[in-house]
NUVO-836491 format. One line per field, with one value per residue (C-alpha): residue in three letters; x, y, z; residue number from 1; chain. Coordinates in steps of 0.001 Angstrom, whole numbers, plus 500000, padded with zeros to 6 digits. Example, Ala and Ser with C-alpha at 12.3 -4.5 7.8 and 13.67 -1.06 7.14 Angstrom:
! NUVO-836491
res: (Ala | Ser);
u: (512300 | 513670);
v: (495500 | 498940);
w: (507800 | 507140);
n: (1 | 2);
chain: (A | A);
END
This chain:
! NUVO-836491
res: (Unk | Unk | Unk | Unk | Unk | Unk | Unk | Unk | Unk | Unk | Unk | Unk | Unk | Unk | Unk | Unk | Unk | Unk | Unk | Unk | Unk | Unk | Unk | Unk | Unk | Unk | Unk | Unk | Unk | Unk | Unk | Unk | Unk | Unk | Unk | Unk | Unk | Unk | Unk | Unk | Unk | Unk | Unk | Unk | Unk | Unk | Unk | Unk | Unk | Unk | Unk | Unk | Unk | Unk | Unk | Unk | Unk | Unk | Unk | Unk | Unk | Unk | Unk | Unk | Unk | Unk | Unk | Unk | Unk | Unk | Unk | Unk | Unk | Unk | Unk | Unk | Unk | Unk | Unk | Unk | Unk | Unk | Unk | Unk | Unk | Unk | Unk | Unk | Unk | Unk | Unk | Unk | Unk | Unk | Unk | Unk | Unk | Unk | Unk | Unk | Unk | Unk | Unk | Unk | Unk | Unk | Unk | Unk | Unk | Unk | Unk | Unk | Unk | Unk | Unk | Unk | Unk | Unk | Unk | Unk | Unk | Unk | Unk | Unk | Unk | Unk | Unk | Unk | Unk | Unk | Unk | Unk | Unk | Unk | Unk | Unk | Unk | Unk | Unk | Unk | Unk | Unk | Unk | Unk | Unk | Unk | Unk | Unk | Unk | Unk | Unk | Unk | Unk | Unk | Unk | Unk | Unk | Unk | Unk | Unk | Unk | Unk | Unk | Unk | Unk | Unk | Unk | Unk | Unk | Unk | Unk | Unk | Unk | Unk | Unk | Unk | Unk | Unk | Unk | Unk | Unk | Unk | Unk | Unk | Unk | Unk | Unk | Unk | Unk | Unk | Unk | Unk | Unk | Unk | Unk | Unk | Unk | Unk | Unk | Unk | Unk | Unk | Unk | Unk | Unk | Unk | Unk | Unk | Unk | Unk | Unk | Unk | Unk | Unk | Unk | Unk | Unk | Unk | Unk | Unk | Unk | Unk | Unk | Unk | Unk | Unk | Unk | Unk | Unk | Unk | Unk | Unk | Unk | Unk | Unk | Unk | Unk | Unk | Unk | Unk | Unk | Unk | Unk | Unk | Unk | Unk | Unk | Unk | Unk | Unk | Unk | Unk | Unk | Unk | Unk | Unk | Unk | Unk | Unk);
u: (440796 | 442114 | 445535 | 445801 | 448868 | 452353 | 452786 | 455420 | 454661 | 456979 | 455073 | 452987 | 451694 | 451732 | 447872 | 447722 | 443770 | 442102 | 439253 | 438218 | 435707 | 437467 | 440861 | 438711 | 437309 | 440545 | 442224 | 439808 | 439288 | 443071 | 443905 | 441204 | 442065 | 445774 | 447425 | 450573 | 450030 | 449644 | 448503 | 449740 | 447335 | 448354 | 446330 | 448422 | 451531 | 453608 | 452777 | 453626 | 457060 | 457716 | 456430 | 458855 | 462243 | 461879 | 459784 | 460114 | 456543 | 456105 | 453611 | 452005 | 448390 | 447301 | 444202 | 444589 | 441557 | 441368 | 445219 | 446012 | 442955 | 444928 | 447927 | 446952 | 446219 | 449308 | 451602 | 449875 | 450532 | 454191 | 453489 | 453535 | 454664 | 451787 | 450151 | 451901 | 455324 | 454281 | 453422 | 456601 | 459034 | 457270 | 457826 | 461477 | 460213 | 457707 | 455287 | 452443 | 448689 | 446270 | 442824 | 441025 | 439229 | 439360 | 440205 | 443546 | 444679 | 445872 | 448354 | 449814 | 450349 | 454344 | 454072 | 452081 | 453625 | 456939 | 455597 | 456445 | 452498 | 449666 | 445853 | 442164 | 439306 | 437031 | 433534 | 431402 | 431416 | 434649 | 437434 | 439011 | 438745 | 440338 | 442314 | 443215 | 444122 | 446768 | 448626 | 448437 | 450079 | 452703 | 453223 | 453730 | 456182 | 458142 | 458591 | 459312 | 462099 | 463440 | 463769 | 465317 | 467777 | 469070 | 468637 | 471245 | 474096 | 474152 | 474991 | 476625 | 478960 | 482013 | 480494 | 478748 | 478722 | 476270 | 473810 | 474787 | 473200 | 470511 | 469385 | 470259 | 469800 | 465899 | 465723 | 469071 | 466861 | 464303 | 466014 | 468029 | 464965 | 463020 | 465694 | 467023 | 463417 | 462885 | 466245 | 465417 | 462009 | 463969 | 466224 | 463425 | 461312 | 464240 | 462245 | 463812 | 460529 | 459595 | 457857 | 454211 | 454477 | 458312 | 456994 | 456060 | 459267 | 461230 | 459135 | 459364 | 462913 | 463058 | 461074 | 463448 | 466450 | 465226 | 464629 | 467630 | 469758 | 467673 | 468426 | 472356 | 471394 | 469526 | 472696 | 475333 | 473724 | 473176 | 477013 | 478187 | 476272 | 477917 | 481401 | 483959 | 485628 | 488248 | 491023 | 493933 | 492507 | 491293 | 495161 | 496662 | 494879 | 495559 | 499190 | 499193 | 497104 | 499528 | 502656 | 501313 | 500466 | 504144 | 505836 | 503856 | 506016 | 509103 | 508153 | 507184 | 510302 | 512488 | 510160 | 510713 | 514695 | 514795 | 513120);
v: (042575 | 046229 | 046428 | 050106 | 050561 | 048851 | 044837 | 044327 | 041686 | 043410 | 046808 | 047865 | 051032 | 051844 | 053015 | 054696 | 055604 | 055776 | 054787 | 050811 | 051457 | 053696 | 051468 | 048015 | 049965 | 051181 | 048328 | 046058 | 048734 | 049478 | 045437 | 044593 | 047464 | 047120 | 043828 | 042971 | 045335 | 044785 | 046979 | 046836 | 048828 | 050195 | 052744 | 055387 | 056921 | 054843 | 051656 | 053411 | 054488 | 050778 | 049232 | 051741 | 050084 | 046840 | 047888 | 050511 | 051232 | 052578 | 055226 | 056075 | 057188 | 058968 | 059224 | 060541 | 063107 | 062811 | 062589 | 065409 | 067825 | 066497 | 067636 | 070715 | 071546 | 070076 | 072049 | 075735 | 074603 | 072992 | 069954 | 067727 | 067972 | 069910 | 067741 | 069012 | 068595 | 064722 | 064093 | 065737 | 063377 | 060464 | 062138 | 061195 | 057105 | 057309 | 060025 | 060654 | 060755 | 062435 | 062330 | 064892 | 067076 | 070484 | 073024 | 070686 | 071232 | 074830 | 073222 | 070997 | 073391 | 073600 | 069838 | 069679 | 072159 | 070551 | 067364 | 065464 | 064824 | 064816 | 065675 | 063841 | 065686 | 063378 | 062511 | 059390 | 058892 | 059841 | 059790 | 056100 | 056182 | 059380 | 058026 | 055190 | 057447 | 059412 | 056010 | 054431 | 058196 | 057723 | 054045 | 055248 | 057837 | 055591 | 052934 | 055370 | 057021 | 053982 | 052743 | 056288 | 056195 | 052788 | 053727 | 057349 | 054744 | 051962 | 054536 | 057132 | 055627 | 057376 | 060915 | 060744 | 064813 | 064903 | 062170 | 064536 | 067400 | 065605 | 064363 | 067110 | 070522 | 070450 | 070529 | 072121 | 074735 | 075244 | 075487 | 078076 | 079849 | 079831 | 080556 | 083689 | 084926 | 084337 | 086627 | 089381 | 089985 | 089390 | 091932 | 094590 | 093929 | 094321 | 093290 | 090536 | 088812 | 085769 | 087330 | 086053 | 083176 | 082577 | 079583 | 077770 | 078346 | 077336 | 073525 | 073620 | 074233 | 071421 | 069247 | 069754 | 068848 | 065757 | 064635 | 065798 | 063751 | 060625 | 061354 | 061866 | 057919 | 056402 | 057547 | 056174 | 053220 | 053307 | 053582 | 051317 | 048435 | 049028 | 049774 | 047073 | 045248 | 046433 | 043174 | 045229 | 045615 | 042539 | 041601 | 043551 | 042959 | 038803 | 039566 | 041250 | 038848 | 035795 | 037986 | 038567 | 034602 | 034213 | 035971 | 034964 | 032031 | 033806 | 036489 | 033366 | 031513 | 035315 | 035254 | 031660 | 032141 | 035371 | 033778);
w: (613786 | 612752 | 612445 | 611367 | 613889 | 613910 | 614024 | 616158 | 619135 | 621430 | 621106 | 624368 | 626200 | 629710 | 630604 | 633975 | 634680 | 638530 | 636797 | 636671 | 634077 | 631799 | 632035 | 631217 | 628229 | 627030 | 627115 | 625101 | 622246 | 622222 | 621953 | 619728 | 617622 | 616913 | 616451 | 618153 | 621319 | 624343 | 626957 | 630852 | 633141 | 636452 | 638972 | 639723 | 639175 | 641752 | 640381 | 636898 | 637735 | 639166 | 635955 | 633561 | 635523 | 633962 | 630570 | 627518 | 626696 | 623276 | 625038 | 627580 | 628173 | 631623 | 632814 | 636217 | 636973 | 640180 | 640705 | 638552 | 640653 | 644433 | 642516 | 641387 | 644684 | 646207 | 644078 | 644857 | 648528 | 646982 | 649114 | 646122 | 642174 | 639995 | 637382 | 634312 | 636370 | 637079 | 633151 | 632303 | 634448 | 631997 | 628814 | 629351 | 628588 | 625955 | 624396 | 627028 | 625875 | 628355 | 628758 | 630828 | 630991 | 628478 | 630722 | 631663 | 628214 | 628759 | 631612 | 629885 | 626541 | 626876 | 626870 | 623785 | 622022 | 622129 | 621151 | 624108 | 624970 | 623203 | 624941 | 624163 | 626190 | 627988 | 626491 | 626361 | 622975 | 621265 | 623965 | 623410 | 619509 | 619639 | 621990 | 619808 | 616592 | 618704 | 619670 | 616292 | 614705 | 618153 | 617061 | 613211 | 614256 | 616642 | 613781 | 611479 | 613298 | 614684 | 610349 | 609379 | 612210 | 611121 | 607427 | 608280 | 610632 | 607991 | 605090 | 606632 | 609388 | 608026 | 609084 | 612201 | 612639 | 609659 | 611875 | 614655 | 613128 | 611815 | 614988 | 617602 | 615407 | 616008 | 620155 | 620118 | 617984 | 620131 | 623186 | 621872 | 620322 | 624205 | 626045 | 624238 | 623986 | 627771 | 628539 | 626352 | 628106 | 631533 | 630362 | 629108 | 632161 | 634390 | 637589 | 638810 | 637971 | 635915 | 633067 | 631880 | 629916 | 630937 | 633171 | 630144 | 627987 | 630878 | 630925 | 627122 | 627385 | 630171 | 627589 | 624886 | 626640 | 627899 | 624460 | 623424 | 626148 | 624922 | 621047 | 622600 | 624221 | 621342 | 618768 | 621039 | 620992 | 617470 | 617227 | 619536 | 617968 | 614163 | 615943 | 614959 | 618208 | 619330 | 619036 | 620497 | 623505 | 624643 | 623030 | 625780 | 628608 | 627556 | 627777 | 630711 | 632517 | 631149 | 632190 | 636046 | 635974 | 634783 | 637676 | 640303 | 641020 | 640708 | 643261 | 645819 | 645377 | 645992 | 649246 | 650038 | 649949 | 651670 | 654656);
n: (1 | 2 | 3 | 4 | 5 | 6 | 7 | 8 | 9 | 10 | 11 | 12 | 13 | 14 | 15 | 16 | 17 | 18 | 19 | 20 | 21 | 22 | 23 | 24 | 25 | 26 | 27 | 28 | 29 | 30 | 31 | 32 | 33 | 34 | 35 | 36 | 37 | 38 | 39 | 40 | 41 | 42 | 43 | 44 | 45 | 46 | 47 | 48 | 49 | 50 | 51 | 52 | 53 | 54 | 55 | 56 | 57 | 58 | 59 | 60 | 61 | 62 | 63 | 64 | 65 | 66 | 67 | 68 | 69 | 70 | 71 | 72 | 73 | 74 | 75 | 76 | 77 | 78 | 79 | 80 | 81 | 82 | 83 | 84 | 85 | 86 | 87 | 88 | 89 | 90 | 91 | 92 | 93 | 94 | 95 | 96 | 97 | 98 | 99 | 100 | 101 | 102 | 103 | 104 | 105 | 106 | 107 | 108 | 109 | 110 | 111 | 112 | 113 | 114 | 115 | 116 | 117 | 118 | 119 | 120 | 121 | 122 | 123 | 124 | 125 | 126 | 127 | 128 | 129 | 130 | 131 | 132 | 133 | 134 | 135 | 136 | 137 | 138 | 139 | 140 | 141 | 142 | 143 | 144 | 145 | 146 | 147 | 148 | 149 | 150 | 151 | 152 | 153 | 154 | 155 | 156 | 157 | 158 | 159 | 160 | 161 | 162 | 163 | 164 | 165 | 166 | 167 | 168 | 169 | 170 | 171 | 172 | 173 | 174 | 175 | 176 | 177 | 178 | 179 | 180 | 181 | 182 | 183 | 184 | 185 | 186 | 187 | 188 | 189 | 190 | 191 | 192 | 193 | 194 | 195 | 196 | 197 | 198 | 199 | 200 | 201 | 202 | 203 | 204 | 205 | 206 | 207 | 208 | 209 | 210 | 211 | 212 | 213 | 214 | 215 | 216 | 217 | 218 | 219 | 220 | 221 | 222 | 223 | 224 | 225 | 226 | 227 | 228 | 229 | 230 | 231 | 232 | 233 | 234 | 235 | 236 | 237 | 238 | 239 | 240 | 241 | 242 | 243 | 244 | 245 | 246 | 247 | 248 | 249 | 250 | 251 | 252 | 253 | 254 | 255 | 256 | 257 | 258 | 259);
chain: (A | A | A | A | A | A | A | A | A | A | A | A | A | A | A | A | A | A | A | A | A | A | A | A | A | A | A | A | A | A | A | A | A | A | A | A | A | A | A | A | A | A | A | A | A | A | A | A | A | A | A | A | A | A | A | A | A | A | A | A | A | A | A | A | A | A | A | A | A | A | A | A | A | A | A | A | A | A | A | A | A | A | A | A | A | A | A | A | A | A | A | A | A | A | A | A | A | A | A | A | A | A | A | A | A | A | A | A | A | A | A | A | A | A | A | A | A | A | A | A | A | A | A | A | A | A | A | A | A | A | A | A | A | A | A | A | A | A | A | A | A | A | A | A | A | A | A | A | A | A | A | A | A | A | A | A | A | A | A | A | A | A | A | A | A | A | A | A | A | A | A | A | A | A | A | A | A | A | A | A | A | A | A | A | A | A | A | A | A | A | A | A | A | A | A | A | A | A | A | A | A | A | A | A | A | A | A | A | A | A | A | A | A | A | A | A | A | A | A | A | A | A | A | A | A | A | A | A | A | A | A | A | A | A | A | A | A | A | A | A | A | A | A | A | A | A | A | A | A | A | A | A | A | A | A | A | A | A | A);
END
């Protein structure tokens, strides 16, 4: 068995496909192919959402043609999210992998650009192994990431603003970066209209500051864990709670002799 992608046993992806075949497939090569992982499969995006309140995949892999076309045209009518709106609202768990087919990619291109998805075109022939690279590279990442971050806290606990900007300076960047350049051609338009292309810096700015409230999440976290208890505090409520116990009899025998 290959084992070009991470180890650890508590590693899995979330596969969402409306396709028995294709899912069946996937599964077995993704399995076989990397040790350790294991791969729950669900049929649509319901039973998706349900399975992401009690589990942290690692990432996630859509493929949802047939969803994503009843989408498409239940978001020009706006009687249900579009497709690149639905793939967005599950970058905030994991990275998302779609498969689809090519002419999908361009929808999805403020998602990939900000690197909260990544897209696979669907053929016969090289669809799952490519498949299969893009979640080993996730899986690399992910591990890698998850050792840095614990590598920065354990040596640098004494200044925190340096992880800070370590951490936050890249989306922080980029939102920054979208958002001025949507305004100025607001401003030189001057048309009360949403300029070409200013849909897709809006989702990338979206994107961006989803992953920067879970880097905000992940470093609290972080700090929490390595933060000493805190003695005095526990000390104080102990007193208090021994001092109420300590009058309580007093205040019913003041009752008792009043009466």
């Amino acid at each position: 068995m290959s084992n070009n992608g991470s180890s650890n046993p508590e590693q899995s992806i979330l596969l969402v496909s409306d396709d028995a075949a294709l899912c069946a497939a996937a599964r077995l090569e993704f399995e076989t192919r990397i040790a350790g992982l294991r791969v729950a499969a669900v049929s649509n995006v319901d039973a998706a959402r349900r399975i992401l309140k009690d589990e942290a995949p690692a990432v996630i892999v859509f493929e949802l043609e047939e969803t994503a076309a009843a989408a498409d045209a239940g978001g020009t009518q706006g009687s249900m999210p579009r497709f690149d709106a639905i793939v967005s609202s599950f970058t905030v768990h994991a990275p998302v992998v779609v498969i689809g087919s090519a002419e999908r990619r361009k929808g999805l291109s403020a998602l990939i650009a900000s690197g909260a998805a990544d897209f696979v075109a669907r053929d016969e022939e090289h669809c799952l192994p490519e498949t299969l690279d893009v979640i080993q590279r996730r899986l690399r990442q992910t591990a890698h990431v998850a050792a840095e971050s614990s590598e920065t806290f354990a040596a640098s606990q004494e200044d925190f603003g340096e992880v800070l900007r370590h951490e936050l300076n890249n989306p922080l960047t980029g939102i920054l970066g979208n958002a001025e350049l949507l305004l100025a051609e607001i401003c030189r338009r001057d048309d009360g209209q949403l300029p070409e292309g200013g849909r897709q810096r809006v989702e990338t700015i979206a994107v961006l500051a989803v992953r920067l409230r879970e880097t905000v999440r992940r470093l609290s976290q972080e700090w929490e864990a390595r933060r000493p208890p805190e003695r005095g505090r526990k000390g104080i409520n102990t007193e208090n709670t021994e001092r109420r116990k300590a009058q309580r009899p007093q205040r019913e025998r003041k009752t008792e002799n009043r009466k």
